[in-house]
N, C-alpha and C positions, 0 to 999 in steps of 0.2 A: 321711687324716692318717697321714703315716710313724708308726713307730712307734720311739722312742729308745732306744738299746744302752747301757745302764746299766755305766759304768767305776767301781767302787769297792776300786780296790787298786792299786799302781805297778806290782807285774807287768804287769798287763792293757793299762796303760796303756803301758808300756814295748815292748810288740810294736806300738803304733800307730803311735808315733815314726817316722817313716822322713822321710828329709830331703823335703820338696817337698807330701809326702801331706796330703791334702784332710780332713779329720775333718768329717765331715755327719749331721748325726742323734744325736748322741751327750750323753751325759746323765753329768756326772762330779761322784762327790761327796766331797767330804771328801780331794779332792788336792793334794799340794802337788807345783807344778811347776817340773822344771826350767828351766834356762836352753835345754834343748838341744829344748824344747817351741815355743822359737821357731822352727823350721824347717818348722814346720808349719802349716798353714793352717787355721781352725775355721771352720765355715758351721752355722747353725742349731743350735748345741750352747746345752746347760744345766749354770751350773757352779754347783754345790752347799756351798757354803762351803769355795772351792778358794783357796789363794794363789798367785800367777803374778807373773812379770817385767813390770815396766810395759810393757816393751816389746810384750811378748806380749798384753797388757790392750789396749793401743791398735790394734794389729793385726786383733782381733778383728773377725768381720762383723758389721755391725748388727744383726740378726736372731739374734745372741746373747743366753742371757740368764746376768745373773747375780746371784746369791743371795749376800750378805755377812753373816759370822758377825756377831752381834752382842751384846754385853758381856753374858751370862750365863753360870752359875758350869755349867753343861751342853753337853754338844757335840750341836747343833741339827740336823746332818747324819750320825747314824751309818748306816754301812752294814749292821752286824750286829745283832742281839739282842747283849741284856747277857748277862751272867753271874753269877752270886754274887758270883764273887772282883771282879769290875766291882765292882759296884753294895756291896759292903761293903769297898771298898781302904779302906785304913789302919786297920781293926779287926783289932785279934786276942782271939779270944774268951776267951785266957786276963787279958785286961787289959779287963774291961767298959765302963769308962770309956772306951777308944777309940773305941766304937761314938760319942757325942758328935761326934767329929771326919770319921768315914768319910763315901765320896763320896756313899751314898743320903742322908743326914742334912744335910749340906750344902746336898743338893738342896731336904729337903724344909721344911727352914728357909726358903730364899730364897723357896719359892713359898708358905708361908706371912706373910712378910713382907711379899711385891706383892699379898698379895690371890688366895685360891684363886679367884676370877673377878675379875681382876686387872685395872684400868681401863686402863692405859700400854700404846700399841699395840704399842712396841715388843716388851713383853713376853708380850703375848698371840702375836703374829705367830709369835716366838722358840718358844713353845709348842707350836703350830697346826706348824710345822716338824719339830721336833721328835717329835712324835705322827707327822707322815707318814711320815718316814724310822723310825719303828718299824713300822709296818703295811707296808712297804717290805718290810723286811728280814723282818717275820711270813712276808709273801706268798713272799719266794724263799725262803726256811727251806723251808713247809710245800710245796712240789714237788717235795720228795724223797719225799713219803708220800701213799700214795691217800690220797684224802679221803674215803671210807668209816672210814677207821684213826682217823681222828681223834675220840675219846671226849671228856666233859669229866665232869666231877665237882664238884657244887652244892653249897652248906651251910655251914650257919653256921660264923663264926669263934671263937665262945665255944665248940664242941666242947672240950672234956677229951681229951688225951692218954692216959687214965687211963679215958676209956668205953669199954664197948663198941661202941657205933659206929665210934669210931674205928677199932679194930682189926678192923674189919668194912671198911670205907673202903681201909685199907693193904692188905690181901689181896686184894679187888676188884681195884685197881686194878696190885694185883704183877702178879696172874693177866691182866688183859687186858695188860699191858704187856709180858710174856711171849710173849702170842699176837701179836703184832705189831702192836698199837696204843699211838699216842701220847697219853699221858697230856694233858689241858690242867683247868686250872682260873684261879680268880680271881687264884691266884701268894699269897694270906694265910694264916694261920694256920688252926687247927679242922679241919672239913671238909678244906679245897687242902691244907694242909700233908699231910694223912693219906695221898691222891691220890699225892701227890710223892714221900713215904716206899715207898711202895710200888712206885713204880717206881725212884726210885732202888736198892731191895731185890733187884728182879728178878733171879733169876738162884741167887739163894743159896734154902735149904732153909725151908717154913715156916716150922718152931720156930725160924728165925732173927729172926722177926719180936718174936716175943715176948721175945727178947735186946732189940733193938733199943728195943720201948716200954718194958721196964724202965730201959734207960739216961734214956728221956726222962720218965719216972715223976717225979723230982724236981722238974721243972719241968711241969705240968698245964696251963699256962694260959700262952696271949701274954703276958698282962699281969704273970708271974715275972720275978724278974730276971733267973734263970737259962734262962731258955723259949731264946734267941738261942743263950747259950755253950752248953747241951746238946744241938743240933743238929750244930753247927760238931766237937764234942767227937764225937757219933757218927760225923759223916761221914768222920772221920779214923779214928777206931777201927774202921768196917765201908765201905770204899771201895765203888764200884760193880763189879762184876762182869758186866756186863753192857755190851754197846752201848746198851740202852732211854733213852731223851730222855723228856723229860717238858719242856714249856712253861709256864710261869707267865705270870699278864696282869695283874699288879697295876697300882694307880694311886698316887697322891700325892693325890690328892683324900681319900684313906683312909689316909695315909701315917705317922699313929703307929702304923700295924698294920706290925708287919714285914715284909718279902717273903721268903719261905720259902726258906733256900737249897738246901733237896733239889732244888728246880726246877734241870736242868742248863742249859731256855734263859728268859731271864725279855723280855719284851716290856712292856715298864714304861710307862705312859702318862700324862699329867695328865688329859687328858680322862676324865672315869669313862663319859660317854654313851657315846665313841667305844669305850671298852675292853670296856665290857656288850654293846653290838648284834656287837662284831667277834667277842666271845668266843662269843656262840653260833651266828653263822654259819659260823664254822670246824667246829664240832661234829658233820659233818654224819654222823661213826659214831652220834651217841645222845648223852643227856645222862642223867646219873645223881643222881636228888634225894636228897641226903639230909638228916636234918631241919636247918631253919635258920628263920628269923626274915623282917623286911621285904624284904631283900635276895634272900634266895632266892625268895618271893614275888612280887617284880616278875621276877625271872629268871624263872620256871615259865610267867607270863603271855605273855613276850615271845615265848619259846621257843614256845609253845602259836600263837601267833597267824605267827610263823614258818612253823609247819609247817603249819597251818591254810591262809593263800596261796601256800605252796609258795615260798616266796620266794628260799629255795638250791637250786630246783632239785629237790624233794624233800621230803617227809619221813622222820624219822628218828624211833626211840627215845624216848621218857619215860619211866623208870626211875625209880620210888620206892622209895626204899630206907630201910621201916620203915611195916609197916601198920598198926598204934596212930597213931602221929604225924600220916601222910596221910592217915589216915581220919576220927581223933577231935578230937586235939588242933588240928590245921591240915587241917581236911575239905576240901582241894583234888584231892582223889584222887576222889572221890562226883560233887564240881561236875562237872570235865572228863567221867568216864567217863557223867553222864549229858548233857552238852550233844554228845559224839560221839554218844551214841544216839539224840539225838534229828535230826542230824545239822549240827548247827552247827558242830561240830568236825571235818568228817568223816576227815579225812585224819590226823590222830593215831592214833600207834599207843600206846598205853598199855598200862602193866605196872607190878602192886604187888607189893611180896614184904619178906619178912626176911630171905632169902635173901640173902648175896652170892654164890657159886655162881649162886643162877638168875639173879638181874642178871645175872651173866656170862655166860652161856647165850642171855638175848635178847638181848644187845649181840652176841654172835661170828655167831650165827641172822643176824641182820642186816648185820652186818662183812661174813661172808663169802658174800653173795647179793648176787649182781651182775646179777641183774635188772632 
């Protein structure tokens, strides 16, 4: 089976045009076409909630196919990753009340409305679309970076701003973002937010950190009024200096949780399944625990059972970050390290510490061994 040349942008499209020229194998999404698109001939192409000349529609070979947008407040075929400024248009954080009307909010209204497991096909299908042209755009994002580089960062969302963890989380994550790995996390507050801070930080002086969590010091918790505008208000008062990215993978299934806008690329899903198995398959640098609740818990298992059948090709990294927690309070540190001894586990590589320094240490040990 050929393999289809993915057109998502008019440029690209614009060098195919040639009067007479045959387009075969081609995959185009989210195009709108000219008139002068009739001069050309399509064979086997896939067109992705594309608008064209009836003429051009009729022309077409049968063995075309095509995907029509359909009445949701979401565009079902994007080619990129969002962005903050996406996914929060028409908030300004100095008017909180906006947040209300912004495009994430809208979204997460209407799919609260159909039903988070929504009966109307039209609106699952709508969905189901929408989720692929994100993992789409994931997948060509993430081939600009070895897949070793790619870290993630675990843990709960009720994290304080105002713990130490946190500030343990943000410096981890400065420090490998520095080394040349890409930050990813859930894209939510707590924990991911901390993740994001840190690499959006990259580049500027420790004690700039501690600038930074004083600014967000007012606002400790998602659930503040202030938690959103004290973000927005930092990012503008301490811009990025650095090239470092950082990936968010939030859902809308979870969706009164904000999406953290330190995240520079966000990969927003409805699916929460598809969002959890893809988030840690990417991960293939290490995953980094740090303490959380049910959530992180099914994550630690899935990840464990990941590496266990080598299912990326690989094991990687389990990184617990806080040996009271993983030991006492949530003993999943004891269970693994003794089902790998006994060898059930075998292929896990585990690491406990309080350390973020040594987290960093066994993550780059591994990052940079290309054996």
């Amino acid at each position: 089976m050929k393999q289809y040349t993915e057109i998502e942008n008019y440029d690209d499209l614009s060098q195919l045009i040639v009067p007479g020229a045959l387009l075969e194998h081609y995959a185009f999404q989210n195009i709108e076409f000219g008139r002068n698109a009739v001069q050309c001939r399509f064979k086997d192409c896939i067109f992705f909630g594309c608008t064209m000349p009836d003429v051009m529609r009729q022309e077409l070979s049968p063995d075309c196919i095509l995907f029509p947008r359909l009445s949701v407040p979401f565009n079902m075929f994007r080619a990129k990753l969002y962005s903050a400024a996406e996914l929060y248009a028409g908030y300004d954080y100095r008017f909180p009340d906006t947040f209300a009307q912004c495009y994430d909010t809208r979204i997460y209204r209407h799919y609260v409305s159909e039903g988070k497991l929504a009966g109307d096909i039209a609106e699952t299908a709508a969905r189901s679309l929408h989720d692929h042209s994100i993992s789409d755009a994931l997948h060509d994002f993430l081939a600009g970076y070895d897949e070793r580089s790619v870290v993630a960062v675990m843990g709960g969302h009720a994290l304080l701003r105002t713990d130490d963890m946190y500030r343990k989380v943000v410096l981890l994550s400065k420090h490998l973002a520095e080394n040349g790995c890409l930050m990813v996390t859930g894209g939510g507050p707590g924990a991911m937010e901390a993740a994001h801070l840190g690499a959006w930080l990259a580049g500027r002086a420790d004690n700039e950190v501690d600038v930074a969590l004083g600014m967000l010091a007012s606002a400790p918790s998602y659930k503040d009024c202030d938690w959103l505008p004290s973000a927005f208000a930092l990012m503008e008062h301490m811009p990025r200096v650095s090239d470092c990215s950082s990936v968010g993978i939030p859902t809308w299934f979870y969706g009164h949780e904000p999406a953290t806008p330190f995240a520079t690329h966000i990969a927003k899903y409805f699916d929460n399944s598809i969002r959890e198995d893809g988030l840690l398959a990417i991960a293939k640098g290490g995953v980094v625990y740090s303490p959380g609740s049910a959530g992180t818990m099914q994550e630690i298992f899935q990840d464990a059972a990941q590496n266990h059948y080598l299912t990326c090709g690989y094991a990687s990294p389990m990184v617990f970050l806080g040996i009271e927690y993983w030991s006492e309070k949530f003993p999943v540190y004891p269970l693994l390290k003794g089902l790998h001894e006994k060898g059930c586990y075998r292929n896990l590589m585990l690491s406990l510490t309080d350390s973020p320094e040594e987290a960093e240490r066994v993550i780059m040990r591994f990052v940079r061994n290309r054996v």
